[in-house]
NUTI-749434 format. One record per residue (C-alpha): residue number from 0; x, z, y. Coordinates in steps of 0.2 Angstrom, whole numbers. Last residue first. Example, Ala and Ser with C-alpha at 12.3 -4.5 7.8 and 13.67 -1.06 7.14 Angstrom:
<pts>
+-----+-------+-------+-------+
:   n :    xx :    zz :    yy :
+-----+-------+-------+-------+
:   1 :    68 :    36 :    -5 :
:   0 :    62 :    39 :   -22 :
+-----+-------+-------+-------+
</pts>
This chain:
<pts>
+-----+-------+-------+-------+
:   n :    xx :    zz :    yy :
+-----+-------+-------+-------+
: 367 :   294 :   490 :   505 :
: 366 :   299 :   479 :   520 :
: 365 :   310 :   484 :   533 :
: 364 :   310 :   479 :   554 :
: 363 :   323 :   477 :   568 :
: 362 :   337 :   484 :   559 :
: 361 :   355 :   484 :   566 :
: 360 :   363 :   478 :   551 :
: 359 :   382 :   483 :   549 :
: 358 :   401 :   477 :   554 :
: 357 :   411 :   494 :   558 :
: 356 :   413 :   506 :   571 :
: 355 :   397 :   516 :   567 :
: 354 :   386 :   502 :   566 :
: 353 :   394 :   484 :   576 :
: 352 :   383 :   470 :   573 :
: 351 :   371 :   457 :   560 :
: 350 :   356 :   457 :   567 :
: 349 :   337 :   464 :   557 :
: 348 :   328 :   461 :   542 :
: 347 :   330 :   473 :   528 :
: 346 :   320 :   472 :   510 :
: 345 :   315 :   488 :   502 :
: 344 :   319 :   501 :   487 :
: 343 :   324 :   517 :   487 :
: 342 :   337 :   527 :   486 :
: 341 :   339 :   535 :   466 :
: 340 :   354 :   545 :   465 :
: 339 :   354 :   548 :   486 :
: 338 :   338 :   555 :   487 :
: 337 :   333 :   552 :   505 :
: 336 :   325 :   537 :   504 :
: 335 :   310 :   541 :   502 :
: 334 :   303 :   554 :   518 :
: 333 :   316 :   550 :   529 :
: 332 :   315 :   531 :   524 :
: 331 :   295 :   531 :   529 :
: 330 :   298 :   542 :   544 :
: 329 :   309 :   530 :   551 :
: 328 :   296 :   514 :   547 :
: 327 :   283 :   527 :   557 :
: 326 :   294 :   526 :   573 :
: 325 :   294 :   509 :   571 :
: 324 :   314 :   502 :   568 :
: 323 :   327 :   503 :   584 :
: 322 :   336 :   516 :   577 :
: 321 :   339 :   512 :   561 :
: 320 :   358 :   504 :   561 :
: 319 :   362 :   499 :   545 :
: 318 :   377 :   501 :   536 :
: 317 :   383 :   490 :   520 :
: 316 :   385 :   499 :   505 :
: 315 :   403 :   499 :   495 :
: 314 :   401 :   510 :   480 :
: 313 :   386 :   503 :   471 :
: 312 :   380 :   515 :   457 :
: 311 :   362 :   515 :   464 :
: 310 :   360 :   495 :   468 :
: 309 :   366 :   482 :   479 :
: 308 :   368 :   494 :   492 :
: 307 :   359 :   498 :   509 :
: 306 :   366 :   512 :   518 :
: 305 :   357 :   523 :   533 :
: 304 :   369 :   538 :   539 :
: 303 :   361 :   554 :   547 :
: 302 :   369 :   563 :   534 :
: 301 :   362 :   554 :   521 :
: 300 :   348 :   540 :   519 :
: 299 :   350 :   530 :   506 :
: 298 :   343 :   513 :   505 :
: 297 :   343 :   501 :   489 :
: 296 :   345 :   484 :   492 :
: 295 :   335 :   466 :   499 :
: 294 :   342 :   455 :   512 :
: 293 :   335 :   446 :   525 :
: 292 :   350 :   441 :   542 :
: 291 :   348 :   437 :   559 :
: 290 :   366 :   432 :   564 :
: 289 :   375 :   440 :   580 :
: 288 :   391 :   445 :   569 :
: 287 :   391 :   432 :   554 :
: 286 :   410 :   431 :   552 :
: 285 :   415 :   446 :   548 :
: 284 :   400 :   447 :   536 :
: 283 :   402 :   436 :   524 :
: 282 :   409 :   445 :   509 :
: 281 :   395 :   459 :   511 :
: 280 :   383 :   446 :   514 :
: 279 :   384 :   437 :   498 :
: 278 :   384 :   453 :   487 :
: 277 :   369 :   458 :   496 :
: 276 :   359 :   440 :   491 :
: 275 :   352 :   435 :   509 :
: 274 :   332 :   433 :   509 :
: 273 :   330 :   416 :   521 :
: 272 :   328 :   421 :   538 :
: 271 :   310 :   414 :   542 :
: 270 :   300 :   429 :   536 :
: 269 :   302 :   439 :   550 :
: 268 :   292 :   428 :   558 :
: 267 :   299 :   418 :   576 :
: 266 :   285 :   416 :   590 :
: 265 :   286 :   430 :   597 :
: 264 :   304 :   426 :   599 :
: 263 :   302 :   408 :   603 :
: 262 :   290 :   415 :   618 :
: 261 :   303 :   428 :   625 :
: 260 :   319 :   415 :   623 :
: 259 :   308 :   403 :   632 :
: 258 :   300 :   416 :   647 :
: 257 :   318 :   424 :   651 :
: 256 :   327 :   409 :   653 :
: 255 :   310 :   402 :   668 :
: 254 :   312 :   419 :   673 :
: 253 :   332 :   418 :   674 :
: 252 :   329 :   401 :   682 :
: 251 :   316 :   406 :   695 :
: 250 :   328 :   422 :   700 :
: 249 :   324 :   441 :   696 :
: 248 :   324 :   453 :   708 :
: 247 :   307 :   451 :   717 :
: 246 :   298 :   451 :   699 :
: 245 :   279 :   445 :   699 :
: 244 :   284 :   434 :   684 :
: 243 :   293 :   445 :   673 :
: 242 :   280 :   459 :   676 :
: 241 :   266 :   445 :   671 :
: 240 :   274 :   441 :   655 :
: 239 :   277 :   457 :   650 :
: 238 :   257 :   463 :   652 :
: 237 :   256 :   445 :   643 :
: 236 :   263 :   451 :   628 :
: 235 :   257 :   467 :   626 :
: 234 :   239 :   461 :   631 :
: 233 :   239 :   446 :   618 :
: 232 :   247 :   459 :   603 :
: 231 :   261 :   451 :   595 :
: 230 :   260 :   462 :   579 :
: 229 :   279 :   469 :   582 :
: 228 :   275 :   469 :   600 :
: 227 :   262 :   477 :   599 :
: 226 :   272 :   490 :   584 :
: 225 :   284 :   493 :   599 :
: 224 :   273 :   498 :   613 :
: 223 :   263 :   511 :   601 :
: 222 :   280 :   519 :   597 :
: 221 :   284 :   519 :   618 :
: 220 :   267 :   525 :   621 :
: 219 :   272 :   541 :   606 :
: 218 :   288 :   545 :   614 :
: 217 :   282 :   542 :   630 :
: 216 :   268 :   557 :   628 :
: 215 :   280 :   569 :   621 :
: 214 :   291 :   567 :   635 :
: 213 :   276 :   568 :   648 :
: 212 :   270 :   584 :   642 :
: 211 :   285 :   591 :   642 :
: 210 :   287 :   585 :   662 :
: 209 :   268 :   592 :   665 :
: 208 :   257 :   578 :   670 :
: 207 :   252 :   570 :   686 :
: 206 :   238 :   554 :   692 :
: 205 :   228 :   554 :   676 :
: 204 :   218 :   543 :   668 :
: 203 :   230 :   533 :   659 :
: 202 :   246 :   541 :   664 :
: 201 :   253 :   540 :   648 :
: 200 :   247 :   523 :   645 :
: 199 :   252 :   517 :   659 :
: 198 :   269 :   522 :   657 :
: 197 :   270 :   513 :   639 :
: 196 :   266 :   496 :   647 :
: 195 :   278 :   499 :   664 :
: 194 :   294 :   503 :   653 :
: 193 :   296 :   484 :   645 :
: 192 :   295 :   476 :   663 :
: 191 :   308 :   490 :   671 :
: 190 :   320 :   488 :   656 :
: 189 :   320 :   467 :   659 :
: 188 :   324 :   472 :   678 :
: 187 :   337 :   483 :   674 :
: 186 :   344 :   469 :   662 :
: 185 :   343 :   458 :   678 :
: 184 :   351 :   470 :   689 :
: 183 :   368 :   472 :   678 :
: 182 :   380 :   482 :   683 :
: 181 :   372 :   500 :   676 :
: 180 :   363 :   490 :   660 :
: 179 :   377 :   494 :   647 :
: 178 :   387 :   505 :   654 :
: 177 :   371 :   516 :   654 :
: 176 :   372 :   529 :   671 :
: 175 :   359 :   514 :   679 :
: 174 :   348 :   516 :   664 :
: 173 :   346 :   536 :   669 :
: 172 :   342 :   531 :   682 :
: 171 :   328 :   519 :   678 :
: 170 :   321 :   533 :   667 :
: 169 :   321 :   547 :   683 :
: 168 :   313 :   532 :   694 :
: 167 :   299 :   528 :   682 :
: 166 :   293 :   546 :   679 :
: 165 :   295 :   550 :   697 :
: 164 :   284 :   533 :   699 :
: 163 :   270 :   539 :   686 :
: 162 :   269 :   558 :   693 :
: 161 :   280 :   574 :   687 :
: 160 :   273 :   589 :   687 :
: 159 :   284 :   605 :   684 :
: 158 :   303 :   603 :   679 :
: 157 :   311 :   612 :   666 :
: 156 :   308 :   596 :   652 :
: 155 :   317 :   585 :   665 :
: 154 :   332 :   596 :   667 :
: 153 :   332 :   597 :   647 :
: 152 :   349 :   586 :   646 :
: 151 :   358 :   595 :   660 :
: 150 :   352 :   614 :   653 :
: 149 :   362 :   607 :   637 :
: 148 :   378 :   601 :   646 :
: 147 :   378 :   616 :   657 :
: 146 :   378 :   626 :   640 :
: 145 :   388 :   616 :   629 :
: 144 :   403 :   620 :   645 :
: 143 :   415 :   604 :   642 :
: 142 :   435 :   608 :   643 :
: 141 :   444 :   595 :   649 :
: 140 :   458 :   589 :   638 :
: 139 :   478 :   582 :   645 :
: 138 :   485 :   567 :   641 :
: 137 :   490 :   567 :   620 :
: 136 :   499 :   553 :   614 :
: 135 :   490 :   540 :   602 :
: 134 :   502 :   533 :   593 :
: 133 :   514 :   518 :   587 :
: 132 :   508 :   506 :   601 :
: 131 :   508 :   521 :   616 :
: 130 :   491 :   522 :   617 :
: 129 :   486 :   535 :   631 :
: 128 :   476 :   550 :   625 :
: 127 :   463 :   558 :   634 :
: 126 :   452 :   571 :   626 :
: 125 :   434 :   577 :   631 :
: 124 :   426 :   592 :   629 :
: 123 :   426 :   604 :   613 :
: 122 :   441 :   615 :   612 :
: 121 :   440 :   625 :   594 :
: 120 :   445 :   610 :   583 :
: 119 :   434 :   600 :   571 :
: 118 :   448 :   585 :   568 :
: 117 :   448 :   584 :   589 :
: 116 :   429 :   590 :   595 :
: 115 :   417 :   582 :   609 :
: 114 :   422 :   566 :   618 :
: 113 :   438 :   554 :   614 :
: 112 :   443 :   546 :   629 :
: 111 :   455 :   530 :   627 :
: 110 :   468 :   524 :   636 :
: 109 :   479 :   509 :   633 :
: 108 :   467 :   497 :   647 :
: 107 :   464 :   480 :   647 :
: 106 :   452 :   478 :   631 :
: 105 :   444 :   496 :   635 :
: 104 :   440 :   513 :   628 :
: 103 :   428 :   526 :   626 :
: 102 :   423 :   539 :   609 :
: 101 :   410 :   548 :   607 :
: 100 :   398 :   537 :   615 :
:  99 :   386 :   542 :   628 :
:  98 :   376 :   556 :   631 :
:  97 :   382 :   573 :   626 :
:  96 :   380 :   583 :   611 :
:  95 :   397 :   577 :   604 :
:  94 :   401 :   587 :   586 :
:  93 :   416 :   575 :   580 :
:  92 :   430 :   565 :   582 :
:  91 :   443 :   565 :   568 :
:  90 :   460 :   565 :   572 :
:  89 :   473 :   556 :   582 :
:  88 :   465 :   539 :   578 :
:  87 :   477 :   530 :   565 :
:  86 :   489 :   515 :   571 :
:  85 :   489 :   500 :   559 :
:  84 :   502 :   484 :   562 :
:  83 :   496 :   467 :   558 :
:  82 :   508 :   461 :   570 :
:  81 :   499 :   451 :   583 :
:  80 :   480 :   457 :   580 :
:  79 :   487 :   473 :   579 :
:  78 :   473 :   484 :   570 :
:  77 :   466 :   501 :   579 :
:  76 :   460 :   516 :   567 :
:  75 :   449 :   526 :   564 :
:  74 :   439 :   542 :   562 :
:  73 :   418 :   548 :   565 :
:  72 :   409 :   565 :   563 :
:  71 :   389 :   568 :   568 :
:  70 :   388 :   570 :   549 :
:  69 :   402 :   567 :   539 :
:  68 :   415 :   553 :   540 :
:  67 :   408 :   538 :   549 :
:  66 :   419 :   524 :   551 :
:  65 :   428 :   517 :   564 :
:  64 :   437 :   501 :   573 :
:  63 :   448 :   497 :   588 :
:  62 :   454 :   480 :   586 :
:  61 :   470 :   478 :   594 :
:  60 :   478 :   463 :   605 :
:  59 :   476 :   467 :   622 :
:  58 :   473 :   486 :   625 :
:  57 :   456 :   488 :   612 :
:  56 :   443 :   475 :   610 :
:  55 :   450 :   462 :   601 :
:  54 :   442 :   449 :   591 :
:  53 :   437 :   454 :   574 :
:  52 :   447 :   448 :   556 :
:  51 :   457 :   461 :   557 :
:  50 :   442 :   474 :   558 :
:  49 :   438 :   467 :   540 :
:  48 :   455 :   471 :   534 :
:  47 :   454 :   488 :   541 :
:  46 :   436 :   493 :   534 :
:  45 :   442 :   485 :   515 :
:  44 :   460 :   495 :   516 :
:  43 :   453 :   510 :   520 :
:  42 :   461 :   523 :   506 :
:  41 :   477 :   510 :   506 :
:  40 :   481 :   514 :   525 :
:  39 :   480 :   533 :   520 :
:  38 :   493 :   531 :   508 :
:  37 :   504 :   519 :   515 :
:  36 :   507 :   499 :   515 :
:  35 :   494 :   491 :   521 :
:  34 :   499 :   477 :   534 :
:  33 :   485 :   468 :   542 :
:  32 :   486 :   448 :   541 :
:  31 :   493 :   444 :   558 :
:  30 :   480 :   435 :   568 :
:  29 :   485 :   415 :   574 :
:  28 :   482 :   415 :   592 :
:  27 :   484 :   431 :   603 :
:  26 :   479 :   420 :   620 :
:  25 :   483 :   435 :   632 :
:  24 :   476 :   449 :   636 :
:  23 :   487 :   462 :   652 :
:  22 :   487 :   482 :   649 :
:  21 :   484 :   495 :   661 :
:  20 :   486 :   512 :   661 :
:  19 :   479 :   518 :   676 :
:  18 :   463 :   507 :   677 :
:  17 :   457 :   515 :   663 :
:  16 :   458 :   534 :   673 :
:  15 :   464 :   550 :   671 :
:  14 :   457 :   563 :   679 :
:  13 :   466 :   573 :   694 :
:  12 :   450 :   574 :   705 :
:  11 :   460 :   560 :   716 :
:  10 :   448 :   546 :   714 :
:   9 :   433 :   547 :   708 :
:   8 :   426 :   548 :   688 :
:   7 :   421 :   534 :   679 :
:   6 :   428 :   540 :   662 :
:   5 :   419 :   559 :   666 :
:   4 :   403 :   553 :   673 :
:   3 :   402 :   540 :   656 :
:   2 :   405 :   556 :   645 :
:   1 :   390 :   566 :   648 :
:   0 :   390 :   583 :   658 :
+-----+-------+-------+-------+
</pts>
């Protein structure tokens, strides 16, 4: 059971839906500055200040925004954008083994769907509260068996063989469940391109493999994809290039789009953002979401949370978003990075964007 068949559910099976409380956007103008006033409002003031200063996301005028508090654990807020008012999550969210993220929610819509455990409760499913503008008012919770949800997420490892185009189709489906590529063919496309290099290589030579076997093999073809790309490899690129070019889906202009960006890409050094002073960055990065950024910190790695800061006693580090970095640049940080007295040191390049909730670096590459 993941989150997204639960938020897109059909009609009439009693679930609640976005498109039941809706919310009209207008032109908010001017923001409100936020108003801090109590307690708990004061102990973030920094991460709800920033999230005034983003567009809205959340039922017309708020800011939903998040931090990470503890591992797999997150908690909240959202910001008026009007009136500066702040309204508080209904607890901490926490624990979610499924796929998507832990936490759903619209700009035209006043629910939201909270997914795995409420402030480390017993019921673990997922919650649906309806934003009222001065809470977050409890629907109803549907209970999630870990079980089922477990045996769902190993179906591929508990079949038997599995050949190059069931491997292909069960990746693509899986792409199509991902809000983010489900209604939009050209990206499916672009994902089909990328996956084809590391599939050939796990099925060089062979026509079936066990599906274990074929998991651990992808993991590795998609590490070995992503450092040719990272060195520019001819065959890499050009394998790309041709799957761009032969595609029945995509129109001359998005190939003709897709060609440009691609080549200034591979052609673009991580060297050529200029090294951004930390201190600089931290004060500027409301306004720099998009940007490729340099800059140079301490890392720490704890409970599966990657911070750079200016230096070991520096209370306020800036998040960075790991995932996307070589499988062996990962291993580096586990293996460094992990005493949280000392960090260690190296240079991140990557896009400023949203880590956890809040403004952060999604890393695309680190120097040590």
């Amino acid at each position: 059971m993941t989150l997204t068949s639960l938020t897109f559910a059909a009609e009439g099976n009693g679930i609640p839906k976005f498109q039941d409380y809706p919310v009209s956007t207008s032109n908010i103008g001017k923001p409100a500055k936020v108003v801090i006033s109590s307690a708990k409002e004061k102990s973030f003031r920094t991460r709800l200040t920033e999230a005034s200063k983003q567009k809205a996301n959340f039922a017309g005028e708020y800011v939903m925004t998040g931090w990470g508090c503890g591992a797999s654990c997150i908690h909240g807020a959202a910001v008026s954008l009007k009136t500066g008012r702040v309204v508080f999550w209904p607890g901490s969210i926490c624990c979610w083994e499924g796929d998507g993220e832990r936490l759903d929610f619209r700009i035209n819509s006043r629910l939201i769907v909270a997914a795995g455990r409420i402030n480390e409760g017993d019921e673990y499913g997922a919650h649906f509260y309806e934003f009222t503008g001065s809470e977050f008012k409890h629907i109803k919770t549907i209970p999630i068996d870990k079980d089922l949800q477990l045996a769902e997420r190993m179906k591929i490892s508990n079949s038997s063989l599995m050949t190059k185009d069931d491997a292909r189709t069960i990746i693509m489906e899986k792409l199509k469940s991902d809000k983010d590529y489900g209604d939009v063919p050209k990206k499916l496309e672009f994902a089909r391109c990328f996956i084809e290099e590391p599939l050939n290589e796990v099925f060089s030579g062979v026509t079936e493999i066990e599906a274990a076997t074929f998991e651990r093999r992808m993991t590795d073809a998609m590490a070995h994809f992503g450092d040719g790309l990272d060195r520019k490899d001819p065959s890499v690129v050009s394998n790309i290039k041709e799957c761009i070019s032969n595609s029945s889906v995509l129109s001359l202009m998005e190939k003709a789009e897709f060609m440009q960006e691609f080549n200034k890409a591979a052609d673009t050094q991580v060297t050529s953002a200029p090294l951004t002073d930390i201190n600089d960055l931290k004060l500027d990065i409301a306004s720099m979401e998009g940007r490729k950024v340099r800059v140079q910190g301490v890392g720490s790695y704890l409970m599966d949370m990657f911070m750079l800061k200016k230096n070991a006693t520096d209370m306020s580090p800036i998040l960075v978003d790991i995932s996307k970095l070589q499988r062996e640049h990962r291993r580096k940080i586990l293996q460094q990075c992990t005493d949280i007295v000392k960090g260690c040191l190296l240079t991140v390049y990557g896009t400023v964007g949203k880590v956890s909730y809040q403004n952060g670096i999604i890393a695309e590459s680190v120097q040590w």
